[in-house]
PDBQT receptor file of N, H, CA, C and O in Angstrom, charges set to zero:
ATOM      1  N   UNK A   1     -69.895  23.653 -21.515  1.00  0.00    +0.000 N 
ATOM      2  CA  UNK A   1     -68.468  23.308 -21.428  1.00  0.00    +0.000 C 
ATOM      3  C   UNK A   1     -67.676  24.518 -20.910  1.00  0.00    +0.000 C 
ATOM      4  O   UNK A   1     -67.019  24.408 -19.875  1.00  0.00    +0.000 OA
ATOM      5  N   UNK A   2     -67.734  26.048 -21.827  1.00  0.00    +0.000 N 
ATOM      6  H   UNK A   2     -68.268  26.138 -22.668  1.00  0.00    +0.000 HD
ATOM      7  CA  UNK A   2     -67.255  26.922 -20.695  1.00  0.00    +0.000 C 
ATOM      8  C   UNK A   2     -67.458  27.211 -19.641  1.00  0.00    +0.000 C 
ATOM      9  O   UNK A   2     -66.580  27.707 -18.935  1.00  0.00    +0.000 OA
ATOM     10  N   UNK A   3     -68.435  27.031 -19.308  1.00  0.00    +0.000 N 
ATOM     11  H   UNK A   3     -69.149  26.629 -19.881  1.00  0.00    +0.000 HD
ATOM     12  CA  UNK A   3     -69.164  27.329 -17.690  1.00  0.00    +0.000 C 
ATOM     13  C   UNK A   3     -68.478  26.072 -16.659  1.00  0.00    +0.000 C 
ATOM     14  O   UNK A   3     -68.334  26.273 -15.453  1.00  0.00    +0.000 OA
ATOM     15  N   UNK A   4     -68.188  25.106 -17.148  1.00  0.00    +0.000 N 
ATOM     16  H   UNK A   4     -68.304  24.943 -18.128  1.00  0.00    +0.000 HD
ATOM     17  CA  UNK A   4     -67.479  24.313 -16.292  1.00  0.00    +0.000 C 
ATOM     18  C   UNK A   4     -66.303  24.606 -16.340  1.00  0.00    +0.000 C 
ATOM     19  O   UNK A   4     -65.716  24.603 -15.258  1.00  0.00    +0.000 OA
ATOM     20  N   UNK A   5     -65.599  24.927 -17.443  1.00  0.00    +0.000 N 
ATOM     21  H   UNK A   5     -66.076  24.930 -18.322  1.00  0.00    +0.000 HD
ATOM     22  CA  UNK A   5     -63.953  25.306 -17.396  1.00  0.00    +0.000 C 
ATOM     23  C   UNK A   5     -64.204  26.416 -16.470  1.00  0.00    +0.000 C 
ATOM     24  O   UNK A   5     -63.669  25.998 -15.443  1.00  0.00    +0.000 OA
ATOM     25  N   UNK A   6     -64.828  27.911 -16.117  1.00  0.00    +0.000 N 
ATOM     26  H   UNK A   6     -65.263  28.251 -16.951  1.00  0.00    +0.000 HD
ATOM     27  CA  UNK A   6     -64.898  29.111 -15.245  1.00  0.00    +0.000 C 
ATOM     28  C   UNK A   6     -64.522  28.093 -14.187  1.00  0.00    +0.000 C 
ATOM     29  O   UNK A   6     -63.421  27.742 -13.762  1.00  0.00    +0.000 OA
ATOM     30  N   UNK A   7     -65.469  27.809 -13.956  1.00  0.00    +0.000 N 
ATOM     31  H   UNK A   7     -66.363  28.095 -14.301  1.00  0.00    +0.000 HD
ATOM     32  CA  UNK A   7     -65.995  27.435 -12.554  1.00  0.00    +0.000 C 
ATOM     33  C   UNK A   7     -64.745  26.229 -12.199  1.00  0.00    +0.000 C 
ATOM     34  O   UNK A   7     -64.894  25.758 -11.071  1.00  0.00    +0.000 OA
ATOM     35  N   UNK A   8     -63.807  25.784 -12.805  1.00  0.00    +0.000 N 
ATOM     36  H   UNK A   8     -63.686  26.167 -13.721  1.00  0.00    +0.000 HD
ATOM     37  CA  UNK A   8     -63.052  24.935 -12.223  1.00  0.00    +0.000 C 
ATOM     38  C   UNK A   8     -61.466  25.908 -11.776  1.00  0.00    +0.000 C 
ATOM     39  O   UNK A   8     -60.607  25.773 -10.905  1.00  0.00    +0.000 OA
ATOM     40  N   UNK A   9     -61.710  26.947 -12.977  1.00  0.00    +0.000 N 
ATOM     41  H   UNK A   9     -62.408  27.056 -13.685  1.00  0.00    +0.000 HD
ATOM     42  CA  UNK A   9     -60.423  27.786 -12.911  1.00  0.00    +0.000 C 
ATOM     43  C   UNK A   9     -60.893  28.810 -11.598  1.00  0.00    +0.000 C 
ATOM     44  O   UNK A   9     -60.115  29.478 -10.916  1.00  0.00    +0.000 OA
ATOM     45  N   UNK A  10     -62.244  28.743 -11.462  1.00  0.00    +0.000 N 
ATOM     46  H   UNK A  10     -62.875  28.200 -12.016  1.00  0.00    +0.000 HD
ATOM     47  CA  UNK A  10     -62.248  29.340  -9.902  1.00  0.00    +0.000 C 
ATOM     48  C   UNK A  10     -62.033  29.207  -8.568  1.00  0.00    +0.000 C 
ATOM     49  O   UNK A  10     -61.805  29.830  -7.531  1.00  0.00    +0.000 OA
ATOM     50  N   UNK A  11     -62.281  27.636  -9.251  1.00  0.00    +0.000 N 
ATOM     51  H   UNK A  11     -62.466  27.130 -10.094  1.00  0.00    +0.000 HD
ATOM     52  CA  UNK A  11     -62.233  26.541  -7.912  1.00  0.00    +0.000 C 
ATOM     53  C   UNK A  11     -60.400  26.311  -7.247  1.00  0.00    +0.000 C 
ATOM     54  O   UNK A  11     -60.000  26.141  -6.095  1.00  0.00    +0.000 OA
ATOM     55  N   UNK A  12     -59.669  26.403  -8.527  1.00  0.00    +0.000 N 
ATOM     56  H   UNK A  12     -59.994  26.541  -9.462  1.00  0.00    +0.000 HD
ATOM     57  CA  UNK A  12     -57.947  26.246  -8.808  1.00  0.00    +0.000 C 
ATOM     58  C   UNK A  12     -57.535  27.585  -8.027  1.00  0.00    +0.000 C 
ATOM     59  O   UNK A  12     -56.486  27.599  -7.384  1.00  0.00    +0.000 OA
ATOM     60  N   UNK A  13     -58.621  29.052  -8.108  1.00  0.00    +0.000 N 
ATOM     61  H   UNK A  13     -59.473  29.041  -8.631  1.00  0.00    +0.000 HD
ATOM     62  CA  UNK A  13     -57.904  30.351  -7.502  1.00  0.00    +0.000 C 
ATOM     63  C   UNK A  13     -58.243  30.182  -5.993  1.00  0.00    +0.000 C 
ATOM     64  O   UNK A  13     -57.562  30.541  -5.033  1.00  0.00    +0.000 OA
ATOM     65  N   UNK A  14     -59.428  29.566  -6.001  1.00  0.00    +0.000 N 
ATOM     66  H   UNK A  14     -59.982  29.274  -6.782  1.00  0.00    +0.000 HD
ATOM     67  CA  UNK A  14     -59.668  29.762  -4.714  1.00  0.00    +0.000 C 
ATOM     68  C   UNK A  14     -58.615  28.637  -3.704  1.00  0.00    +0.000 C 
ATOM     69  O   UNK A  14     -58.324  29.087  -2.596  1.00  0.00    +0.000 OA
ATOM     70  N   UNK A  15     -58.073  27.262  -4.053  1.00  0.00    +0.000 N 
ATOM     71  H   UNK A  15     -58.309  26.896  -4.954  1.00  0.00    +0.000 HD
ATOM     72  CA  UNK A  15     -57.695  26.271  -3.731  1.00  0.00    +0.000 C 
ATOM     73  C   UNK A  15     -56.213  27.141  -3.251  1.00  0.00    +0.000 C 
ATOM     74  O   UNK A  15     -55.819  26.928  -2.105  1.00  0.00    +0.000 OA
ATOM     75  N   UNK A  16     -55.216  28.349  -4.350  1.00  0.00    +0.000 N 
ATOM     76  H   UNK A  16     -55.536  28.522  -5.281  1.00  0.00    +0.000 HD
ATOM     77  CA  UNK A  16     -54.028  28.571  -4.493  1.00  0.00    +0.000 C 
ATOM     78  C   UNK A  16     -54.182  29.533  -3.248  1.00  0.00    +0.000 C 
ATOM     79  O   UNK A  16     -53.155  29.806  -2.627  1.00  0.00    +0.000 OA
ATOM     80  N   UNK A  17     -55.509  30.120  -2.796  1.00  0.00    +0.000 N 
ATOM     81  H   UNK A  17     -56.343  29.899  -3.301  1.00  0.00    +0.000 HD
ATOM     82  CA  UNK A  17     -55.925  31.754  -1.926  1.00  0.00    +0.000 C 
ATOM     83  C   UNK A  17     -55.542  30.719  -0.860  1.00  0.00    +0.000 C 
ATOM     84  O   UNK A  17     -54.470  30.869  -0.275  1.00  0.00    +0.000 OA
ATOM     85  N   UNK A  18     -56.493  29.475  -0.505  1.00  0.00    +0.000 N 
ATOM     86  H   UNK A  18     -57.364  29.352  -0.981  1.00  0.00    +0.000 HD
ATOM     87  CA  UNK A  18     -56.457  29.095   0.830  1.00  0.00    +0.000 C 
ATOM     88  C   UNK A  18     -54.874  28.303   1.062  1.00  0.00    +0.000 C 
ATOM     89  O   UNK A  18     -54.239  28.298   2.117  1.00  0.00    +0.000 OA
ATOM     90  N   UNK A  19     -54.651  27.947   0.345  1.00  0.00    +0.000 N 
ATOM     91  H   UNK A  19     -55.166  27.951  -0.511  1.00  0.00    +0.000 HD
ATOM     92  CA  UNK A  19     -53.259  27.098   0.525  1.00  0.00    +0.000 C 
ATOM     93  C   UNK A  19     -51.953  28.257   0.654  1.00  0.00    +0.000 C 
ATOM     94  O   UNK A  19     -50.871  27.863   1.091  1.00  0.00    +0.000 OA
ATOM     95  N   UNK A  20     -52.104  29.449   0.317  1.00  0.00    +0.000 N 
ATOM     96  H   UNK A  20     -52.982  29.770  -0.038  1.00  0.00    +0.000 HD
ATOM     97  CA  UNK A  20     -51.110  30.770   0.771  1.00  0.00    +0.000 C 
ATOM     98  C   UNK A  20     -51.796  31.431   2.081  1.00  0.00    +0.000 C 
ATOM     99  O   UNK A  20     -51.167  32.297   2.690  1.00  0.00    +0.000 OA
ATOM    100  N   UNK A  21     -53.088  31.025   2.523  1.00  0.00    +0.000 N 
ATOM    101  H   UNK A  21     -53.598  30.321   2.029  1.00  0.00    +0.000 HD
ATOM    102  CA  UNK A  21     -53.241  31.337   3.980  1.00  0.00    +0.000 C 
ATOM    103  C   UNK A  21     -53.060  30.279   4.656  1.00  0.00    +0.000 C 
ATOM    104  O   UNK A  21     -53.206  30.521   5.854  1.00  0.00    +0.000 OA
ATOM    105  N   UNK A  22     -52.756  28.991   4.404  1.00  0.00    +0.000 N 
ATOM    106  H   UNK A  22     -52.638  28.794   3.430  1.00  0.00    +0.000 HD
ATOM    107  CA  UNK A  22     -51.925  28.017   5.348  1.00  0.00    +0.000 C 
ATOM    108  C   UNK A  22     -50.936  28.584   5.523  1.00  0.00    +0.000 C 
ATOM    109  O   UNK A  22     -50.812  29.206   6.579  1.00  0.00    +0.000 OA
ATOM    110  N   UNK A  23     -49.902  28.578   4.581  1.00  0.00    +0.000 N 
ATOM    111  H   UNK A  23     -50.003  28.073   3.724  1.00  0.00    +0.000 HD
ATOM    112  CA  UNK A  23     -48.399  28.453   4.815  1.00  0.00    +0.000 C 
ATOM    113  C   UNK A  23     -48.302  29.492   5.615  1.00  0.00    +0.000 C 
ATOM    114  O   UNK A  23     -47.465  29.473   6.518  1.00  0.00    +0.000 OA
ATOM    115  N   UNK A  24     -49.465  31.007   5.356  1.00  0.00    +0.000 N 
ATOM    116  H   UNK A  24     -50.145  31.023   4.622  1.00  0.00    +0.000 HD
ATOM    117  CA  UNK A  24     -49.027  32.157   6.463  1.00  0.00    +0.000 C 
ATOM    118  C   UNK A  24     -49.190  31.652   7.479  1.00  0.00    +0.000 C 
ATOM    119  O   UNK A  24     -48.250  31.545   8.267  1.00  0.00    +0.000 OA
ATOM    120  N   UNK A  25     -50.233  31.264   7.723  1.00  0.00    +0.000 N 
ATOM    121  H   UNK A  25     -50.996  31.350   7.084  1.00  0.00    +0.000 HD
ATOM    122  CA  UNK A  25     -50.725  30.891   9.137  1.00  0.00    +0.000 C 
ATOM    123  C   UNK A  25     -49.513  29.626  10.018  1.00  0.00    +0.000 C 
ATOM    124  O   UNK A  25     -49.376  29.558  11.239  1.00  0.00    +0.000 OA
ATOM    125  N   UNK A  26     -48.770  28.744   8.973  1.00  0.00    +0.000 N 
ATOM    126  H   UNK A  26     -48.882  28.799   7.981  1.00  0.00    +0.000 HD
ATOM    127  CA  UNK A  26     -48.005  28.162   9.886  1.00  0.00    +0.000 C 
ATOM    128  C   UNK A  26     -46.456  28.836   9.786  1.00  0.00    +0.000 C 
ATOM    129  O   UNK A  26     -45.588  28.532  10.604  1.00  0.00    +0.000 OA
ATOM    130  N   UNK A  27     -46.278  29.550   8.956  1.00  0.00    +0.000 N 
ATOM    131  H   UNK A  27     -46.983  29.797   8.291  1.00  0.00    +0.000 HD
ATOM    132  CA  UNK A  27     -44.943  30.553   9.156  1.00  0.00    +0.000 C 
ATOM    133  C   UNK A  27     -45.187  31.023  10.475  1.00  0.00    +0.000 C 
ATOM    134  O   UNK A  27     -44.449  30.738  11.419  1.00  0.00    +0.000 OA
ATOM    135  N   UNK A  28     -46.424  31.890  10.588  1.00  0.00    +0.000 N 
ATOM    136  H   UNK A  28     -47.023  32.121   9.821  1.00  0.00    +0.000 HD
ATOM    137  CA  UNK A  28     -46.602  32.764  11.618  1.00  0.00    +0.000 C 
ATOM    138  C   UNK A  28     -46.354  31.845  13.010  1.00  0.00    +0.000 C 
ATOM    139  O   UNK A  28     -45.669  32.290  13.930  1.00  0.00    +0.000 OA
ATOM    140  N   UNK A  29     -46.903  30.688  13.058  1.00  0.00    +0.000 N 
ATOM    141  H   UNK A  29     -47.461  30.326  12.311  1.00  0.00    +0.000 HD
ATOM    142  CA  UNK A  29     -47.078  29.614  14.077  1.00  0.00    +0.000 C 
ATOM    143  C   UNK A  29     -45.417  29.528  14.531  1.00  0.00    +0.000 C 
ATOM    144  O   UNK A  29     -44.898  30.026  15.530  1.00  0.00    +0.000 OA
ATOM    145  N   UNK A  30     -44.708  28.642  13.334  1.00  0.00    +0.000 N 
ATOM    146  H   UNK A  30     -45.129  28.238  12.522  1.00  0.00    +0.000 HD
ATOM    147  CA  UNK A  30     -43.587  28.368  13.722  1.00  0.00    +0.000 C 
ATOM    148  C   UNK A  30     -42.794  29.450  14.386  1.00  0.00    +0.000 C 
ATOM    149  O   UNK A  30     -42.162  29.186  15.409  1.00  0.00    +0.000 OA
ATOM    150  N   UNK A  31     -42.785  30.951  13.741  1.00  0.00    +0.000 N 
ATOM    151  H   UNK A  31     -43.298  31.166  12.910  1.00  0.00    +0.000 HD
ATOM    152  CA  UNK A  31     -42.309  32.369  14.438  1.00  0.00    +0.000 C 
ATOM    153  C   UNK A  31     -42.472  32.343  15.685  1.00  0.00    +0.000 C 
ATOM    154  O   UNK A  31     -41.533  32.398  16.480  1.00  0.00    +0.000 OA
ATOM    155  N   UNK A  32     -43.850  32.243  16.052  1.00  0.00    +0.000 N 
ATOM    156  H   UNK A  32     -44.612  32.198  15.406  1.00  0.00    +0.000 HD
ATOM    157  CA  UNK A  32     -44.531  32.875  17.509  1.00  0.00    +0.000 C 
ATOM    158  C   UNK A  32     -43.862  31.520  18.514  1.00  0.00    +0.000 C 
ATOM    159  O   UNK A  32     -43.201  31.720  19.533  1.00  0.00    +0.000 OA
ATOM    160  N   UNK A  33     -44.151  30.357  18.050  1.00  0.00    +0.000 N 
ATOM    161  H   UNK A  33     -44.688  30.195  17.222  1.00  0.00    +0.000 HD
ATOM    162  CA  UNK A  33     -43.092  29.310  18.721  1.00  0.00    +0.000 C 
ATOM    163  C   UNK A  33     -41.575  29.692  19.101  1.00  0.00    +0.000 C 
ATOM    164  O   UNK A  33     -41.147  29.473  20.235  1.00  0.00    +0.000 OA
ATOM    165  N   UNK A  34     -40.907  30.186  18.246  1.00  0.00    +0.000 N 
ATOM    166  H   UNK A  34     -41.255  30.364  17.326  1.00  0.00    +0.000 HD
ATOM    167  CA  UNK A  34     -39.366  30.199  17.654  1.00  0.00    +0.000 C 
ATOM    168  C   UNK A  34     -39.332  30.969  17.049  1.00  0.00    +0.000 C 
ATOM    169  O   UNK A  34     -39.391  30.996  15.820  1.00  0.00    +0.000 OA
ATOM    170  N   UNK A  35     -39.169  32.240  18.198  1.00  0.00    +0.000 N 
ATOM    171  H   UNK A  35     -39.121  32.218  19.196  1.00  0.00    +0.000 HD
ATOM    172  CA  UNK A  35     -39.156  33.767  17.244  1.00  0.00    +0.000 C 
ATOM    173  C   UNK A  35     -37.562  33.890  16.986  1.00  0.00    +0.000 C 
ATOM    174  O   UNK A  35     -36.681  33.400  17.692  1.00  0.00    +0.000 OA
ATOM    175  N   UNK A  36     -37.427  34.527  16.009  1.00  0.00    +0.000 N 
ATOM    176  H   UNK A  36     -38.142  34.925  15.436  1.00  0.00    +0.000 HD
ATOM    177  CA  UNK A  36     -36.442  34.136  15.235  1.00  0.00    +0.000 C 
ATOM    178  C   UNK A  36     -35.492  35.910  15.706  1.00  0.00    +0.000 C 
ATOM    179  O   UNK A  36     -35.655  36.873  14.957  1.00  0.00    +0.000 OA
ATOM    180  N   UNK A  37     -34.613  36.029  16.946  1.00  0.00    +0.000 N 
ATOM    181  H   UNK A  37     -34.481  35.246  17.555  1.00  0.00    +0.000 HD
ATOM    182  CA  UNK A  37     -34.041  37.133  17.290  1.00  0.00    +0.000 C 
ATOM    183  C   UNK A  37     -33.058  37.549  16.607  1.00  0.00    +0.000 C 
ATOM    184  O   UNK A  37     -32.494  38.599  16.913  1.00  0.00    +0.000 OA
TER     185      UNK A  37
């Protein structure tokens, strides 16, 4: 039972890592589109 709670609360850090390298990646997008002078 703990070994599944780890492993889900790892799964939740890793889910929050990639979903804050979206939003960079489309901030950056929308910028390089519509650089903001």
């Amino acid at each position: 039972m703990k070994y599944k709670e780890k492993t889900y609360v790892n799964r939740q850090k890793d889910i929050s890592i990639l979903d804050i390298k979206n939003n960079l990646i489309e901030l950056f997008l929308v910028h390089s589109i519509s650089p903001i002078n």
